[in-house]
N, C-alpha and C positions, 0 to 999 in steps of 0.2 A: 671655291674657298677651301683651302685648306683646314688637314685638321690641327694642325699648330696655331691659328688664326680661331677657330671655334672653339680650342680648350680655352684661348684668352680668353675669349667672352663672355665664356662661362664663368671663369673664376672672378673674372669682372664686375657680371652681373650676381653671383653669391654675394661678392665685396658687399655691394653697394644696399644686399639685401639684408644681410647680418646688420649693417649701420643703419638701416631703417630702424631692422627690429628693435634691435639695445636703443636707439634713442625713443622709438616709444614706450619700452618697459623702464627705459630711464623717466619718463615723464607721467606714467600711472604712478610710478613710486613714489615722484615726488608730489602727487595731486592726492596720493592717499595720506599724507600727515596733515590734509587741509580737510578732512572728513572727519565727523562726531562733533559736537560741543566744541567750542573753542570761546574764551571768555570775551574778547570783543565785540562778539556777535550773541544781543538776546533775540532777532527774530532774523529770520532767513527766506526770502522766495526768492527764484529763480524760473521762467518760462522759456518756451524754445517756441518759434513757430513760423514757418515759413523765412528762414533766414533772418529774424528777428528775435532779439533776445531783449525780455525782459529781467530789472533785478532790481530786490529790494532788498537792503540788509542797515540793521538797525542796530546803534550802539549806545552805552551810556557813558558821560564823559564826567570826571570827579570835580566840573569847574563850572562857571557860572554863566548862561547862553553868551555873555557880551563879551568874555574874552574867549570862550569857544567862538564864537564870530569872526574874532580879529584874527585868530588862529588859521582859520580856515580860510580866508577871503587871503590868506598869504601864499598864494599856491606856485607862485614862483620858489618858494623856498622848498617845493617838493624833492628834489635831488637831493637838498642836504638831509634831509630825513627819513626819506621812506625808499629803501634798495630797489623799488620797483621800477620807481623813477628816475631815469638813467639822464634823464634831460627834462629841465623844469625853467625852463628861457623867457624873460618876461621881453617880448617883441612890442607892446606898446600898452600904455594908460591912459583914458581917460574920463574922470569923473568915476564912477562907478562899474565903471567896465574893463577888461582886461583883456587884451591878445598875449596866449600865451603858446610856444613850440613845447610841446612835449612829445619824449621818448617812453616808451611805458614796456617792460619786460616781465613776466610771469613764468615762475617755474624755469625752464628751461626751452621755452617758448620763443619763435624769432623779436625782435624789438621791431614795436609798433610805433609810426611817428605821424603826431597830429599837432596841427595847427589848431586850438580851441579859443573860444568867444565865453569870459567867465562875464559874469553881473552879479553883482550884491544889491539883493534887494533891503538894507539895511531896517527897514521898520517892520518887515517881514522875520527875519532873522532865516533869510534862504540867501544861497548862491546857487545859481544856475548857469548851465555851459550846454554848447552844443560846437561840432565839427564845423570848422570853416574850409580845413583841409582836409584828406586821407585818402589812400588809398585803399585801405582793407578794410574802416567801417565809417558810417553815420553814426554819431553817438548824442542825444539830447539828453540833461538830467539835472538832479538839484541834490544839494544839500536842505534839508528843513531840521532847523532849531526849533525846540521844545524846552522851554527852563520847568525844572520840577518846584512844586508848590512852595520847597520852604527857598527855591533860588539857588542853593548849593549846586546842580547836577545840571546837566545839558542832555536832553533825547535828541540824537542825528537820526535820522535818517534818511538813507541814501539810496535813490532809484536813479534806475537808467533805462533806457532803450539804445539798444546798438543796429543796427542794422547792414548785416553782411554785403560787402560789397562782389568779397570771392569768395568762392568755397573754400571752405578753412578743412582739410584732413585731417582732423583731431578729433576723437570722443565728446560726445558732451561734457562726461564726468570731468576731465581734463578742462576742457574751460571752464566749466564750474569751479574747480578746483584753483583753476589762475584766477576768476575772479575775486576768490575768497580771501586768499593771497594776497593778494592785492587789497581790496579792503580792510584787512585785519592790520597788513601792514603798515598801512594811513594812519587806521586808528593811532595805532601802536607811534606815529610819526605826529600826528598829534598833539601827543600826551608828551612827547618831547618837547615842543615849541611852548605849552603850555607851563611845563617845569622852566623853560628858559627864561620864561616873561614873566613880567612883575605886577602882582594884580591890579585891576582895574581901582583905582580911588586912593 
C-alpha cells in the first residue's frame, strides 16, 4: 500500500473522527439546558441497571383530572404538539385501547420508531402503554391522574421502564437529558390541547 493510499485514510479516519467528536459535544450542550430545575417537573427519578432504565417524573397541570384525561388518552395528536414527536399515527381503535406508530426524536439524537399498545383505564384516571413493536427498546408505562382536593389541578405522573435492546453509545447524562426533554415537552404539548378544548360541562 502506498503512501498516497495511507495519507487517504488517515485524513479519512481524522474526518470521521472530528464528526464523532462535535456531534457528541453538540449533544452534551444540548442535554445541559435540560439540567437544574425546570418548571414542569416537581419530582424527578431516573435509574440505570443492567440495560434497563427506570423513570419517574411528575408534573402539575392548571385543569381538572377529567379534561386532563381526555387530553391525554389523545395521543395521536402527539405530532401536532409536542417537537419530540415526529410521528403520532393512530393505526387502529378499539373500545379503550389504541395502536398507535410513533416516531420519537430527542436532543439531536437518531429517531426512534415504535409501534405502541395505549389503554385508558378510564375509572382509574391512568393510560397505560407498552412496545408492540421496536427495535431499540421494550418500553411499559403509565400515566396516573391525581385530581387535587379542591378539583382545580391534576398530579401526572409518569413512569416507565425501557429496556435496551442494543447498546446505545451515549452517556447516561445524555439520555437523561433526552428523556427530560421529551417529558417537559409533553407537558408543555399538553397545556396546549388543554388551552384548545372547551371545559368539561
Amino acid at each position: 500500500m502506498n503512501r498516497k493510499i495511507l495519507a487517504l485514510i488517515a485524513v479519512v479516519l481524522a474526518g470521521a473522527v472530528g464528526v464523532f467528536v462535535a456531534y457528541q459535544y453538540r449533544l452534551r450542550r444540548e442535554a445541559a439546558r435540560w439540567e437544574g430545575p425546570l418548571r414542569e417537573i416537581v419530582e424527578e427519578k431516573i435509574e440505570h441497571e443492567d440495560g434497563v432504565t427506570r423513570s419517574r417524573f411528575v408534573a402539575i397541570l392548571p385543569a381538572p383530572v377529567e379534561e386532563v384525561q381526555t387530553v391525554v388518552w389523545q395521543v395521536e395528536k402527539l405530532q401536532d404538539v409536542v417537537p419530540n414527536f415526529k410521528i403520532s399515527r393512530l393505526l387502529e381503535a378499539h373500545g379503550n385501547t389504541k395502536r398507535v406508530e410513533l416516531g420519537i426524536q430527542a436532543l439531536s439524537l437518531p429517531l426512534l420508531r415504535y409501534e405502541m399498545e395505549f389503554t385508558l383505564h378510564p375509572e382509574e384516571h391512568r393510560v397505560t402503554f407498552r412496545t408492540l413493536k421496536s427495535q431499540a427498546q421494550d418500553i411499559e408505562g403509565e400515566y396516573r391522574l391525581e385530581p387535587s382536593p379542591d378539583g382545580k389541578k391534576t398530579r401526572v405522573t409518569y413512569t416507565t421502564v425501557a429496556k435496551e435492546k442494543v447498546a446505545v453509545p451515549f452517556p447516561r447524562a445524555v439520555l437523561d437529558s433526552a428523556g427530560r426533554e421529551t417529558f417537559v415537552n409533553t407537558v408543555r404539548g399538553i397545556e396546549k390541547l388543554l388551552l384548545a378544548t372547551p371545559p368539561a360541562g
